[in-house]
C-alpha positions as CSV (number, residue, x, y, z in Angstrom):
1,X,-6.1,-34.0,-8.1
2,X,-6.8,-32.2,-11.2
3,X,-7.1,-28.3,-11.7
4,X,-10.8,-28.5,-13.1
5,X,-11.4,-30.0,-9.4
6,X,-10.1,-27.1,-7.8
7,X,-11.8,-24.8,-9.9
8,X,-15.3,-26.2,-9.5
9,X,-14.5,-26.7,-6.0
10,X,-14.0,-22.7,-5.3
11,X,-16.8,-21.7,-7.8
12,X,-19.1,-23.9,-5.5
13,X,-17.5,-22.5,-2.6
14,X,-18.2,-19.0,-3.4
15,X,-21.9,-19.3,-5.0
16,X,-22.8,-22.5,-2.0
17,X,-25.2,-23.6,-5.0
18,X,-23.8,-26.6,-7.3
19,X,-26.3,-25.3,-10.0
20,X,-25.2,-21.8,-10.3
21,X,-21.5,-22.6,-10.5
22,X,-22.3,-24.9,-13.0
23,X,-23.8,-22.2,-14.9
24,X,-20.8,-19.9,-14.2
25,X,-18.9,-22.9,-15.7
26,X,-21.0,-23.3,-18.7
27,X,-20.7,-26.8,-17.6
28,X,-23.7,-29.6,-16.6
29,X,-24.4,-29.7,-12.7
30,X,-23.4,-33.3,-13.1
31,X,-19.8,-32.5,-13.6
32,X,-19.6,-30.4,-11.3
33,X,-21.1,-33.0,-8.6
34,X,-19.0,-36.0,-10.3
35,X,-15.6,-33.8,-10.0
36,X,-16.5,-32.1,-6.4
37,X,-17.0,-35.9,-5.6
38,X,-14.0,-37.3,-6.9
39,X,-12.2,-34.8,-5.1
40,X,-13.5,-35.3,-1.8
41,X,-12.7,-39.1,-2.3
42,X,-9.1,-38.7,-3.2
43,X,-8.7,-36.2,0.1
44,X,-10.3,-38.5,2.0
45,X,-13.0,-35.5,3.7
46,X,-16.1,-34.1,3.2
47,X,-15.9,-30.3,1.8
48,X,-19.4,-29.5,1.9
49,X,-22.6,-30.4,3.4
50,X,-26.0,-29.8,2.4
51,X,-28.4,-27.5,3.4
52,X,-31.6,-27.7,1.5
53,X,-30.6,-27.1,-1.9
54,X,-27.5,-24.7,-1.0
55,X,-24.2,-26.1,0.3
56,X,-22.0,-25.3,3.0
57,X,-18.4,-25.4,3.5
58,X,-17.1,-27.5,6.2
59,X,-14.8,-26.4,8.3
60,X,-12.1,-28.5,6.4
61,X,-13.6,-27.2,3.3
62,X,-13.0,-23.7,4.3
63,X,-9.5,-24.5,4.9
64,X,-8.9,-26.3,2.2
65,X,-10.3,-23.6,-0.3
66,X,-7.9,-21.1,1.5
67,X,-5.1,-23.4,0.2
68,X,-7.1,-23.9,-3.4
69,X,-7.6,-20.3,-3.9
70,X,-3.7,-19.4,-3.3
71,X,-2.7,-22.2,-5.3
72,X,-4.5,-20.6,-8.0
73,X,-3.7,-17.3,-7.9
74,X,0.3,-18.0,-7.4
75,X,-0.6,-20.3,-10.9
76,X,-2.0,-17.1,-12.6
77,X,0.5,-15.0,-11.5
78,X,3.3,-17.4,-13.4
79,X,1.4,-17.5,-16.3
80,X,1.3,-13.6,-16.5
81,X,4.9,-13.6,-15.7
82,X,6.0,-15.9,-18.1
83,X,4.0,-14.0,-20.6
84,X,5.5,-10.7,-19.4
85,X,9.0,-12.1,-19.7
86,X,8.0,-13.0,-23.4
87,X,7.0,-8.9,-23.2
88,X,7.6,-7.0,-20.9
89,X,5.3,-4.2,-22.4
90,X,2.1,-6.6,-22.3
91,X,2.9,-7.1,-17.9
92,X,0.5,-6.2,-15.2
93,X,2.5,-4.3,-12.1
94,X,0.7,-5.2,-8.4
95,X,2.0,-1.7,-7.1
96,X,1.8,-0.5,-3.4
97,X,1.8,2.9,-2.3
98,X,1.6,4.2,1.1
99,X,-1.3,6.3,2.3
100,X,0.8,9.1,3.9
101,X,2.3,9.9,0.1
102,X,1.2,12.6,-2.3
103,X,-1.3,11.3,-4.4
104,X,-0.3,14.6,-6.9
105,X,3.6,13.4,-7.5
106,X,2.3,9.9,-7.6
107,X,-0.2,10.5,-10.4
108,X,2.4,12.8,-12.4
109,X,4.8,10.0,-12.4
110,X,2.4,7.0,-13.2
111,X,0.9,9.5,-15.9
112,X,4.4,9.8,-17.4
113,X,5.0,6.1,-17.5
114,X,2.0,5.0,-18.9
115,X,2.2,7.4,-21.5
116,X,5.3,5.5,-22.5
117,X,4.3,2.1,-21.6
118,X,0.5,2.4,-22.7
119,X,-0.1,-1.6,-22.7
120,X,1.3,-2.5,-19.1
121,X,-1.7,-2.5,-16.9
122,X,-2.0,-2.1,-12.9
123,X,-3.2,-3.2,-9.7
124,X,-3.4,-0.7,-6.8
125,X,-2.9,-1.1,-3.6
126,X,-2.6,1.9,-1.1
127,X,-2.2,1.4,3.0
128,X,0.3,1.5,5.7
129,X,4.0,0.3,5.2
130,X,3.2,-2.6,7.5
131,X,0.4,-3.6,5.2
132,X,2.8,-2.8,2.0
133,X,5.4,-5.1,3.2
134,X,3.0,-7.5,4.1
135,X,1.8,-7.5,0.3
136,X,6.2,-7.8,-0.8
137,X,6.0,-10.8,1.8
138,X,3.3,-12.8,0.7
139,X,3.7,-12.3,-3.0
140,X,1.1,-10.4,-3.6
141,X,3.0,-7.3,-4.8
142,X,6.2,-7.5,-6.1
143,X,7.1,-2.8,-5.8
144,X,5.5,-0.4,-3.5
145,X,6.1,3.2,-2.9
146,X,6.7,4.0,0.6
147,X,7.8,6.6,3.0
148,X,9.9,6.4,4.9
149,X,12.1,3.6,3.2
150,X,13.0,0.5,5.3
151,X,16.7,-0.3,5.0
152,X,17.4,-2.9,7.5
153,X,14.1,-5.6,6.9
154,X,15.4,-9.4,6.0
155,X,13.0,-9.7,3.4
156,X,12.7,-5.9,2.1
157,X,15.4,-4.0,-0.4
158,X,14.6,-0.5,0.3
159,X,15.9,2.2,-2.2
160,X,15.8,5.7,-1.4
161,X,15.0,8.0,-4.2
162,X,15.1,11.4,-2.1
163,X,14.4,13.5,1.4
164,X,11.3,15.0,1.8
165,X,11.2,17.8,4.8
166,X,8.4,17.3,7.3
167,X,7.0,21.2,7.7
168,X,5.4,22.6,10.9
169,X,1.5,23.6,10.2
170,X,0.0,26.2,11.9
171,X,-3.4,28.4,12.0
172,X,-2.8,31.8,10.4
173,X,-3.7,33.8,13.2
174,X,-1.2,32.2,15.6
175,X,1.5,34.2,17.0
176,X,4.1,32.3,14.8
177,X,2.8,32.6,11.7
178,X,4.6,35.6,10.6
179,X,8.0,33.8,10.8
180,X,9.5,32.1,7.5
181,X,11.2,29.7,9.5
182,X,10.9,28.1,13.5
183,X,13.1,26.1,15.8
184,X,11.4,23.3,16.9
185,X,11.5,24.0,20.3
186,X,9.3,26.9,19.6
187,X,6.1,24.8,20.0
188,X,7.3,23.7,23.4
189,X,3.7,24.7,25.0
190,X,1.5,23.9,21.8
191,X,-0.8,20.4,21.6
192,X,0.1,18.6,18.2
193,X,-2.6,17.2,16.0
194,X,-0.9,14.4,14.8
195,X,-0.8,10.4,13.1
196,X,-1.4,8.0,15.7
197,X,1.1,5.5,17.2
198,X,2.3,2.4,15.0
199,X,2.2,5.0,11.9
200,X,5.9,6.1,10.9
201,X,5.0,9.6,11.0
202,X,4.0,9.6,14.8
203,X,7.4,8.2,15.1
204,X,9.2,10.8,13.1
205,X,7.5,14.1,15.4
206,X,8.2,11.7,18.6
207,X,12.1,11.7,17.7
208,X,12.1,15.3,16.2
209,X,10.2,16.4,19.6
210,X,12.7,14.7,21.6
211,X,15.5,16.0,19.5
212,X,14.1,19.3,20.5
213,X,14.2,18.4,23.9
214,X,10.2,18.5,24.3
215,X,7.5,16.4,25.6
216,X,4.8,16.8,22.9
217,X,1.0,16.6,24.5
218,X,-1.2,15.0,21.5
219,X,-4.7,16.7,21.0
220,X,-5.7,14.1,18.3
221,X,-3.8,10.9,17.0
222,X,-5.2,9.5,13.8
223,X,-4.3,8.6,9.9
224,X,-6.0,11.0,7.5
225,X,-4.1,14.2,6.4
226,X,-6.7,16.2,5.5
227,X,-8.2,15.5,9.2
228,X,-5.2,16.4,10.8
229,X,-5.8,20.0,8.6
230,X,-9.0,20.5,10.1
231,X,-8.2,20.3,13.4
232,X,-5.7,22.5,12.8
233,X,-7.7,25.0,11.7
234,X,-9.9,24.7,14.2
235,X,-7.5,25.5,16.8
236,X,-7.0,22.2,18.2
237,X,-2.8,22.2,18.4
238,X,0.0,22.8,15.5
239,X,1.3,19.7,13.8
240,X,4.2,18.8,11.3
241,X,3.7,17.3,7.9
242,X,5.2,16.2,5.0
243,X,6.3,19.0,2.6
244,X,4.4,17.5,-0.4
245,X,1.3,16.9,1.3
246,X,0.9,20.8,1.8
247,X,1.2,21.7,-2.1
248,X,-3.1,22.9,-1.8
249,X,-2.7,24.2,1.8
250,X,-5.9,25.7,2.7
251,X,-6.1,29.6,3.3
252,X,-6.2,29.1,6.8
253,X,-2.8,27.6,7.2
254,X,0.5,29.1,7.1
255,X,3.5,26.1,7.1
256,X,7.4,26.8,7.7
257,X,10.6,25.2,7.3
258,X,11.9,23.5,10.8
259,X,15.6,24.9,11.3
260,X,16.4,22.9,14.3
261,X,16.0,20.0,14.2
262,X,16.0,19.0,10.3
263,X,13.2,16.5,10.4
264,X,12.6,14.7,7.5
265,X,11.5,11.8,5.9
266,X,12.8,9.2,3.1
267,X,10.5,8.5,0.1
268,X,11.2,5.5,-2.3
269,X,10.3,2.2,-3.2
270,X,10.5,-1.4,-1.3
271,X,11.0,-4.7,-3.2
272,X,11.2,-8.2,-2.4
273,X,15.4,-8.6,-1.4
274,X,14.8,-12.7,-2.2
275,X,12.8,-12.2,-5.8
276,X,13.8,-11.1,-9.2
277,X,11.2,-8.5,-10.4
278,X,9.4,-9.3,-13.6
279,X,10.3,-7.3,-16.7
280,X,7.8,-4.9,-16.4
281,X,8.1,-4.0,-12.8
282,X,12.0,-3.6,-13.3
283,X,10.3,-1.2,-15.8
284,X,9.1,0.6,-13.5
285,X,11.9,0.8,-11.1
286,X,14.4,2.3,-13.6
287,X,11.9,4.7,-14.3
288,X,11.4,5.3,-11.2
289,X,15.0,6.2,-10.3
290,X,15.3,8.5,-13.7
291,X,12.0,10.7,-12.8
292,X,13.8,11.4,-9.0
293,X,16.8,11.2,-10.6
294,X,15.9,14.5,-12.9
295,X,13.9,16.5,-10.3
296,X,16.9,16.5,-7.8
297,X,18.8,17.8,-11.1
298,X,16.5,20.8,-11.0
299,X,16.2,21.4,-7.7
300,X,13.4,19.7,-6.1
């Protein structure tokens, strides 16, 4: 089995035409068909079948080029490591961030290390912490910023590079709103607009509340900050957010500090606890750790 077989293979796969991927080959169709042949005679299977002049994986095909397609990208991704530990300023950093984070620090800190590291390049990837470790896991992303840091996960190091308070949010004409500060227990009677379950800020306000010794009635469970605003403004219930994420709070808001409990959140990075990170991505991490490292200095 040679690599130009597995190439041709997934370009026909994708386009299901033998001419066009021959032409996205810049090779004759005949190759393509000779190589897509030999291939299929050394597996012993058929990977395509005709249909008129298009062609159609089979269902061995289709498993097959799940296999072929990972093989290929794990190949790429040791080529650009081997190149990034021949310099580490020339890398490209698969980097994770979680949804619920504040895209405003995130940028500033990026910003900062680009400007110092112009020629390292990125991929983005932004969702859940399930989804982030998922990424860690499969090898698809070697660093992802996350809140709140895993510390106990067999396959995830999680480093914590500071707390970040989660605030109570509420409409500025509610009878609260006046106060600089508010025990939890406060909000005993209030719906909460808040994350929905699965999402580790649902967990967070389900442990504060119970801290608090309340039973918390939800108005609206879902994933988007700026939603969960909204509705808060609209009078649909109070809820509690992360302190960063209400930097731009809208007019019509008022948030305050929680004095009892302290809820709060931790905000770092994960990495793979089995894999040594590439040059650039340790990088990264130092930077990482120096940026936090200063702000706490001053006072964040």
């Amino acid at each position: 089995m040679e690599m130009r077989q597995i190439l041709y293979f997934i370009e026909v796969a994708k386009t299901e035409h033998v001419t066009k991927a021959s032409t996205h080959l810049h090779v004759a169709q005949s190759a393509v068909s000779r190589q897509i042949g030999l291939l299929e005679a050394e597996l012993g299977v058929s990977l395509f079948i005709r249909e008129g002049r298009n062609v159609k994986l089979t269902s061995i095909g289709r498993l097959f080029l799940q296999h072929a397609e990972k093989a290929i990208s794990e190949l790429n991704q040791a080529k650009e490591k081997i190149t990034e530990h021949l310099n580490p300023e020339q890398g490209v950093i698969r980097l994770g961030f979680a949804a619920s984070l504040s895209v405003q620090t995130l940028s500033l800190v990026l910003a900062q290390f680009r400007e110092a590291h112009p020629n390292i390049r990125f991929q983005l990837h932004q969702g859940s912490l399930d989804y982030l470790i998922e990424l860690i896991e499969k090898g698809s992303s070697d660093i992802a910023f996350t809140a709140p840091v895993p510390r106990e996960h067999p396959n995830i190091k999680g480093d914590i590079f500071y707390r970040e308070h989660i605030m109570a949010v509420l409409p500025i004409q509610h009878p609260l709103a006046t106060q600089t500060m508010l025990r939890l227990s406060q909000l005993r009677d209030e719906k909460f607009v808040t994350f929905r379950p699965g999402l580790p800020l649902y967990d967070i306000v389900q442990e504060a509340c119970q801290q608090a010794g309340i039973q918390p009635a939800f108005a609206f469970e879902g994933e988007d900050i700026d939603t969960i605003k909204s509705l808060v403004i609209a009078g649909f219930g109070v809820a509690l957010l992360p302190e960063q994420a209400l930097t731009d709070l809208p007019p019509e808001l008022v948030k305050m500090k929680i004095s009892e409990p302290e809820v709060f959140r931790t905000v770092g990075v994960i990495t793979p606890r089995h894999r040594v990170l590439a040059p650039s991505e340790m990088l990264l991490h130092e930077f990482l750790r120096d940026f936090y490292n200063r702000l706490s200095r001053f006072g964040q």
